[in-house]
N, C-alpha and C positions, 0 to 999 in steps of 0.2 A: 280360269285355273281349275275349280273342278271338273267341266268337262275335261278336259284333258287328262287326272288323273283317272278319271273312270275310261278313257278311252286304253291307258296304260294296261297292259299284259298284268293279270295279277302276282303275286310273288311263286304262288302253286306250279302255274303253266310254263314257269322261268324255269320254273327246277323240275318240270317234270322229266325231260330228256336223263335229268342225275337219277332221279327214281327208276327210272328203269334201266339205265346202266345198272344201278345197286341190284333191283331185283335178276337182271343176268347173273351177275356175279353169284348170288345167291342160290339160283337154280343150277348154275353149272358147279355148283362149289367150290367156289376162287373165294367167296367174301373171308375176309380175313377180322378173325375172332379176336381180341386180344384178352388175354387174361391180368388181372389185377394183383400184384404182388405186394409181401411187406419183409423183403429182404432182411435176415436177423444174424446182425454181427457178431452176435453172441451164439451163432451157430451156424457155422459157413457153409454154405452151398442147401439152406432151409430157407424156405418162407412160410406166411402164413394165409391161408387161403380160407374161404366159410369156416372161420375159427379153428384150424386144424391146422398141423404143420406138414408140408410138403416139401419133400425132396424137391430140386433141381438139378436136374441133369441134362440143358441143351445150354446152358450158360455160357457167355462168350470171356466171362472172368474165369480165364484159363488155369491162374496160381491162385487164387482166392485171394487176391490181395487187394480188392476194395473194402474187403472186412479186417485187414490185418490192423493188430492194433498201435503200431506205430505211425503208418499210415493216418488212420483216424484222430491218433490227437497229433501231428503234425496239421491239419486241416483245422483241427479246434484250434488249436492254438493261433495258425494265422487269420481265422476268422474273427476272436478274442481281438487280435490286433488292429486288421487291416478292416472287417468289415464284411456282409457276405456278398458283396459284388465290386467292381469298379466304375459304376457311374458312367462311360465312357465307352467309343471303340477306342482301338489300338490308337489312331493317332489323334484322339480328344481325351485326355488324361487317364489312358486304360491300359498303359503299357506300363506295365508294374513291373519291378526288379526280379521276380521271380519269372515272369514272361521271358526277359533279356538274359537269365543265366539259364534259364529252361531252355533256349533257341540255342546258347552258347554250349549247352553240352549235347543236345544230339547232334549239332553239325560235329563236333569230336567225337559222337558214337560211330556215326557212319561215316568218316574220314573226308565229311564233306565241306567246303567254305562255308556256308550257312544253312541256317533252316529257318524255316517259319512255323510258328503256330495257330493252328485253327481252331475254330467250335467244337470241329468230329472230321473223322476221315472222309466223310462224304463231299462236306463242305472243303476240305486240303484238294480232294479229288478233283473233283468239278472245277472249284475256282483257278485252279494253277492250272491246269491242261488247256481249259478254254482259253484262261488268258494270253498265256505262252503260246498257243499254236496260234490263234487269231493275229496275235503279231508276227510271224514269221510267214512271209510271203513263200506260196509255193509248197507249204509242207504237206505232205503226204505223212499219215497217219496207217502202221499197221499194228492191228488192236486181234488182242487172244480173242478164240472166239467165246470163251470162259470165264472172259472180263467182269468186275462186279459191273453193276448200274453205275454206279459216280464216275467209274471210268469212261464207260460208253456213254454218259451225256454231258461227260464234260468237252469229250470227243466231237460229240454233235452238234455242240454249241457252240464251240469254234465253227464250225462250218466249212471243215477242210476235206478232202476228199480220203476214203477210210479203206482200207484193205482191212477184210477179216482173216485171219491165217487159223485155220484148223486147231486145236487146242493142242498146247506143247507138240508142234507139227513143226519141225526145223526145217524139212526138206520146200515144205509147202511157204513156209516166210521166205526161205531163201528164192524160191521160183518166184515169186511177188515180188521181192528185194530187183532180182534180176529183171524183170517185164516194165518197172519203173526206173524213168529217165536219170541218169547218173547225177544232173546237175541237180536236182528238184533236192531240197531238205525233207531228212526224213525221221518218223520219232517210233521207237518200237513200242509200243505199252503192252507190259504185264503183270503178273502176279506172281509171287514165290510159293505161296501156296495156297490153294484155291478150295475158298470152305467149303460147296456143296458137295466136294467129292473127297476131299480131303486129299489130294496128288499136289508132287511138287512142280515145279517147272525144270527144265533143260539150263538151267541160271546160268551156266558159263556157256555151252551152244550156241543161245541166242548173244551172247555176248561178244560172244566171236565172232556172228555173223553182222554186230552190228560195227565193229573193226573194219569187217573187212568190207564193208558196203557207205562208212562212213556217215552212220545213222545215232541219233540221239535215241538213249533209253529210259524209259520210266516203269520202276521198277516198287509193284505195291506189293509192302511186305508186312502188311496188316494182320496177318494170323500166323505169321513166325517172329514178328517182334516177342519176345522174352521166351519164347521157349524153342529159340535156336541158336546156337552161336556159343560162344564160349562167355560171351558175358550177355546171352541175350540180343543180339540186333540183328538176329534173322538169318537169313539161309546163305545171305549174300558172305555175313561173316563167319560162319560154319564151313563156308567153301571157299572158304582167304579171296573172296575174289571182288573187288570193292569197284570195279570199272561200271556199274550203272551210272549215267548221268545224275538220274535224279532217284531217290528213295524215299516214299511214301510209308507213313506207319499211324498207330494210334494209339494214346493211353488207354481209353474206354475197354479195351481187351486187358491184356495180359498185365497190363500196367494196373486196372483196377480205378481209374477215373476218370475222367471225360474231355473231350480235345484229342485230334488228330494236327500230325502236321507233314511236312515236307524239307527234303534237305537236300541242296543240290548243287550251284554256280551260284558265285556272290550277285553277280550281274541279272541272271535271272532270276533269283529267288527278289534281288531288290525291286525288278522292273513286279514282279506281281505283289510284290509288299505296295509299290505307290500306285497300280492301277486296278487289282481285281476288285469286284464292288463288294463280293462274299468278307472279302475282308477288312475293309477298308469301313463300312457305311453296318455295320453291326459291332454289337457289344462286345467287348473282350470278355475271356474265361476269367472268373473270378480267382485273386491273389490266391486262396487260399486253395483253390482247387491245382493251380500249379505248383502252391506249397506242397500239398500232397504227392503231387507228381516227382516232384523231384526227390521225395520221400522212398517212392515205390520205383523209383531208376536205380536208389543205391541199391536197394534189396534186389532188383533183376540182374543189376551186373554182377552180383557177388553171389547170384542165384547159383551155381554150380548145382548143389545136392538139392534143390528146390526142381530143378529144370531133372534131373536123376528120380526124383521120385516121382514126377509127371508119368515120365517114358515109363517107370517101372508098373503105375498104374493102367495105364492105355491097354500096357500089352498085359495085364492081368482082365483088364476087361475082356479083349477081345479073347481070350482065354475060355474066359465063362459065356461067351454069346457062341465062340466056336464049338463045346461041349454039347451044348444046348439046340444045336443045329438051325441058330438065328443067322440069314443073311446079313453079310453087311461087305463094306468096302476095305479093304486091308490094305488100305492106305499109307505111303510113308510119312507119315503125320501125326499130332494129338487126336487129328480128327478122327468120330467112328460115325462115315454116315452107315444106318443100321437101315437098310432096303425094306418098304411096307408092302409099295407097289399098289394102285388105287387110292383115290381122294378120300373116298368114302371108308376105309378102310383103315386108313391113318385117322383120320377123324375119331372116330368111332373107338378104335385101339387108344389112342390117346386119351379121350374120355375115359376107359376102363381102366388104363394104369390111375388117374387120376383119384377118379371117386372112389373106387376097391385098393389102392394100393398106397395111396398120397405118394403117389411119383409124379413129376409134371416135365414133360418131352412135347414139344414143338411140331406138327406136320408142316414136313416141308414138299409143297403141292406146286403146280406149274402155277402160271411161269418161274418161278425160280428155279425150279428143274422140269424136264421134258417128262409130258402124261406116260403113266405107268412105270414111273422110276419115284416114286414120290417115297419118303423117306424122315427118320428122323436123325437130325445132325448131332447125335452124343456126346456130351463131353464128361472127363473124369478129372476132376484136380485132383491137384496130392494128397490133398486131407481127406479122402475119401478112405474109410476102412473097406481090407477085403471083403467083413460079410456085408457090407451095404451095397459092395458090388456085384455080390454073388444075390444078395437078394432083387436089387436092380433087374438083372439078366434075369431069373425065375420068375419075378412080377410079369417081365415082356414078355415071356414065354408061354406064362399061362393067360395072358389076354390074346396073343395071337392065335391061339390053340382053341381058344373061347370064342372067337368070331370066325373064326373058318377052319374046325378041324381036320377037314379034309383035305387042306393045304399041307403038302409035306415040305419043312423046315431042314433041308439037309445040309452037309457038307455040299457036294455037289450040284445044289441048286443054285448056287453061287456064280 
């Protein structure tokens, strides 16, 4: 027995292959920093960082409503009750009455037969795609080439053969549409609005071409959930046009708490309710966290002047970054990705709004986006004052200015 463990690989030389993956990532600067936050409801869109308060401004809580206080004691109160988890997945006593009317009202948001609820979008993404293509004999998959990760590997893991179509490229899907066999089933995936760049999609274009080619759609509408549509349910219902197959979204965003899920065919959403393992062989989202949810669905669909003072912000910021002759993306979206361009550069810049500014903004470095587009992804909720915006915009300006003055910030460098 002891010879044997001594003849064993020690635990070092196991891992040494990961040590040096990490040290690449490091020298190339890909390693991914994360910073440590203490979100304060009593001051929305602040944290608290080496004892100081810092602005956030790359926040994916679009309305600020994980801090709203209805919200919060709807959550208290069902944790008071029910407890702060369910002991349980979905089908071992963890499908709680708020699960069952939480599913029962977005399949009515999005005018679909059912939905299901997940952990997170990631996991709605992955586990449903994989599942559903993998049964469906013959499916051809064509996938945006702008897709998040959850789509592309849920895509993967079915194991079905993948068309990429150019990003919102209608000419280019329809020639792929065309080039594949008529009888073959086929599934378009997309997104409605796509965060690194912040652009919509063609939503009724591809829609039409998946009519007329007699193709299934999957339509992930993750960063237009609540702040599209007339009550909120994204771009699809902004543009009256509800023919997607299936429609993907998330609370963790706009909603303000955590779980993703999907809405689509009673028959399909049941067939991956009884087989995908994501959902099936893990714990369900705690009572009180879909209390809350259901909490911050009435407040989005009744959102009207919530979702008006968004826009009216966005477009005050970009206002003040265009004055200022900061690049960025003029996106038709809340999004503002604000263009750095170099790894080291975002880094660096980011550090100095940081520690001179208490502003805290996010580099977003390849792979998430392609080297020399690296960027930071902006967001402004409503409660934002204009001069916290104006001072925002003057903070970045003068750290950009402070790392490479000689860099000219124009209008037309855009």
């Amino acid at each position: 027995m002891t010879a044997e463990i001594l003849e064993t690989p020690t635990d070092a030389s196991i891992l040494d292959p990961l040590r040096l993956r990490l040290d690449e990532l490091k020298a190339n600067r890909l390693y991914r920093d994360f910073l440590p936050v203490a979100h304060q409801a009593a001051r929305p869109g602040h944290t608290w960082h080496d004892d100081r308060l810092v602005q956030v401004w790359c926040s994916n809580d679009y309305l600020g409503l994980s801090q709203h206080p209805d919200a919060i004691a709807a959550q208290q109160a069902s944790v008071a009750q029910h407890g702060t988890g369910t002991g349980g997945s979905r089908n071992i006593a963890g499908t709680s009455v708020a699960h069952v009317e939480l599913e029962r009202r977005i399949a009515e948001w999005h005018d679909k037969e059912r939905a299901l609820v997940f952990s997170s979008g990631y996991v709605a993404n992955f586990e449903s795609l994989s599942t559903l293509i993998a049964a469906t004999p013959g499916m051809v998959v064509f996938s945006d080439a702008l897709n998040h990760r959850s789509l592309i590997e849920g895509i993967i893991r079915s194991g079905a053969p993948k068309q990429v179509f150019a990003h919102n490229d209608v000419a280019d899907l329809r020639a792929r549409l065309e080039a594949t066999p008529a009888h073959l089933p086929k599934l378009i995936v997309f997104e409605s609005v796509y965060s690194m760049d912040g652009d919509t999609s063609p939503l009724s274009e591809i829609l039409d071409l998946a009519e007329e080619f007699h193709a299934l759609t999957w339509l992930d509408e993750t960063h237009s959930i609540g702040v599209r549509g007339a009550t909120g349910a994204g771009l699809s219902e902004e543009l009256g046009d509800h023919r997607a197959t299936f429609v993907q979204g998330v609370f963790g965003k706009s909603l303000g708490t955590v779980g993703g899920y999907v809405a689509g065919p009673d028959v399909a959403l049941d067939y991956v309710r009884s087989q995908a393992p994501g959902f099936i062989f893990t714990t369900a989202l705690p009572q009180a966290s879909m209390d809350a949810t259901l909490c911050t669905l009435d407040i989005v669909q009744k959102g009207i002047e919530l979702r008006a003072e968004l826009d009216a912000k966005v477009a005050l910021l970009k206002a003040e970054l265009r004055v200022r002759g900061i690049e960025f993306l003029d996106a038709d979206s809340h999004l503002v990705p604000v263009m750095v361009r170099g790894a080291e550069r975002a880094r660096q810049v980011a550090s100095m709004l940081l520690e001179q500014h208490d502003i805290y903004v996010q580099p977003i470095n390849y792979p998430s986006v392609a080297k020399g587009s690296e960027r930071y992804r902006v967001t402004v909720a409503p409660f934002r004052t204009p001069e916290q915006i104006a001072r925002f915009a003057e903070s970045l300006h003068h750290c950009l200015q402070a790392f490479d003055p000689s860099t000219p910030f124009t209008e037309e460098s855009r």
